[in-house]
N, C-alpha and C positions, 0 to 999 in steps of 0.2 A: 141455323147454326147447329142443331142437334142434329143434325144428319150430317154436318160436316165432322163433326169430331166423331162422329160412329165411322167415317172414313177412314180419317187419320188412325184409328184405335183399329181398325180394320188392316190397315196398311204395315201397322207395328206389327202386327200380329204373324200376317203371311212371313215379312222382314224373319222375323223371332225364331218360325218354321223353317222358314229354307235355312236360318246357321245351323237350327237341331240337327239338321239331315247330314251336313256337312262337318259335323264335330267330329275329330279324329282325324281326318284324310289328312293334314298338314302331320300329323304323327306317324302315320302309315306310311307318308312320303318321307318322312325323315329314317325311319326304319330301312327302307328300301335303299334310300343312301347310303348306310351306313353296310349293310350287307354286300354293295357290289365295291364300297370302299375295301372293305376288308377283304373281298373275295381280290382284288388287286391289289392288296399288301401280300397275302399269300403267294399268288403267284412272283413279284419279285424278291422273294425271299426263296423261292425254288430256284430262280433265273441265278439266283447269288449261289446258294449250294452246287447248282450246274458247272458255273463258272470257278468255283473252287476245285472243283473236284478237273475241270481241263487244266486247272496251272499246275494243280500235283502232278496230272500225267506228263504235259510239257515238258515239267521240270526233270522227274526221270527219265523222258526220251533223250533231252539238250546233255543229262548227264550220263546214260548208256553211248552219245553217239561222242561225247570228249573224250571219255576212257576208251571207246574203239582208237577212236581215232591218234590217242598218245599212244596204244600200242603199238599201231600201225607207222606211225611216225621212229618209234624205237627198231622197228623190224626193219627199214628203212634205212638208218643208220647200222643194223647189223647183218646187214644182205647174206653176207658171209656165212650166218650161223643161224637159215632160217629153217633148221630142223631141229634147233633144239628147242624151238617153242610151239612145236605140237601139242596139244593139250587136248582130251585127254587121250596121253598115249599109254600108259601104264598105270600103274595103283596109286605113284604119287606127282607132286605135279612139277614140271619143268624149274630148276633155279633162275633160269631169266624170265619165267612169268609170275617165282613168287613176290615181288612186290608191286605187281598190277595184281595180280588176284588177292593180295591181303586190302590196297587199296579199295579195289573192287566190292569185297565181299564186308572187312572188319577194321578196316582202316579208320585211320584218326580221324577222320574227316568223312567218315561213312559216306562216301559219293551216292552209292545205291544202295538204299535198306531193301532186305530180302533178295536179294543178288542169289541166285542161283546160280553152279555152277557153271564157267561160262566156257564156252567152244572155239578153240583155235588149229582150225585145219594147215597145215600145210603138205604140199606134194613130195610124195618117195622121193623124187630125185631134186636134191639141192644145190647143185653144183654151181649153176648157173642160177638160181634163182627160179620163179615160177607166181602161180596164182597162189593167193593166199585168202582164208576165208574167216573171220574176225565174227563170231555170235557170243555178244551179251543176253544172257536172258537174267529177268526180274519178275518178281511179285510186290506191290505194293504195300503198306504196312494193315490195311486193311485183309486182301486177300489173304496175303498169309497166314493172319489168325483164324480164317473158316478152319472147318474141321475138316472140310475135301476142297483146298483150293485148286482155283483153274489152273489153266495151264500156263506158264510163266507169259511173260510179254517179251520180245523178242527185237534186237535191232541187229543188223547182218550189215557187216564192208566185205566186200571184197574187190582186192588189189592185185596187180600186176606188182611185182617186185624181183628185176633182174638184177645182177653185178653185171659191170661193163668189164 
């Protein structure tokens, strides 16, 4: 019997050893979880910033190409008179494009913040109508506060617009 319980007390023993050796690792692996958890909350918290930042752009593209496009719709209805909405042709700006360009630029409803001045081609000869070339340009509310912002963001129509 005395050699059996020097077994047993033997056996506790190795037992006792192997958890020493393995104290921690359960800790070690919970750490390791919690590092690759958070390394994948950061990232979609980037993915969310990303996607913020394409509905701002959207949103001023959708609203550069409605303001083209009501001009274009106005010039349409005035075939007739598609020389006096040249822009820029002189020092100050066409009376049938000041309230698209107040709209534009400082309007009640500021369509486009940071609206840069925006570009309305039309051809020397109006009699009959012609091509016409409609450039919104913009800077976002971000850009515009650098101290050297880029260069504006741009959206361009260009129409056929004859009188019958």
């Amino acid at each position: 019997m005395i050699s059996s319980q020097g077994f047993i007390r033997k056996g506790r023993t190795i037992a006792a050893g192997r958890r020493r050796q393995q104290a921690g690792v359960m800790l070690l692996e919970v750490l390791i979880a919690i590092l690759i958890f958070s390394i994948g909350i950061l990232a979609v918290v980037g993915m969310q910033a990303a996607a913020i930042n394409n509905v701002n752009d959207s949103k001023y593209r959708s609203e550069a190409a409605f303001l083209a496009n009501r001009l274009l719709s106005q010039m349409w209805t005035d075939a007739g008179n598609l020389g006096a909405y040249n822009y820029p042709s002189g020092n100050s700006e066409p009376a049938k494009l000041t309230p698209w360009i107040h709209d534009t630029k400082v309007g009640v409803f500021k369509l486009l913040p940071g609206a840069v001045a925006p570009i309305v081609l039309v051809p020397a000869s109006t009699a009959s109508g012609g091509q016409v070339t409609i450039t919104v340009r913009w800077l976002t509310p971000e850009e515009a506060g650098l101290p050297t912002p880029p260069p504006p963001h741009t959206y361009t129509v260009v129409a056929s617009i004859y009188t019958s």
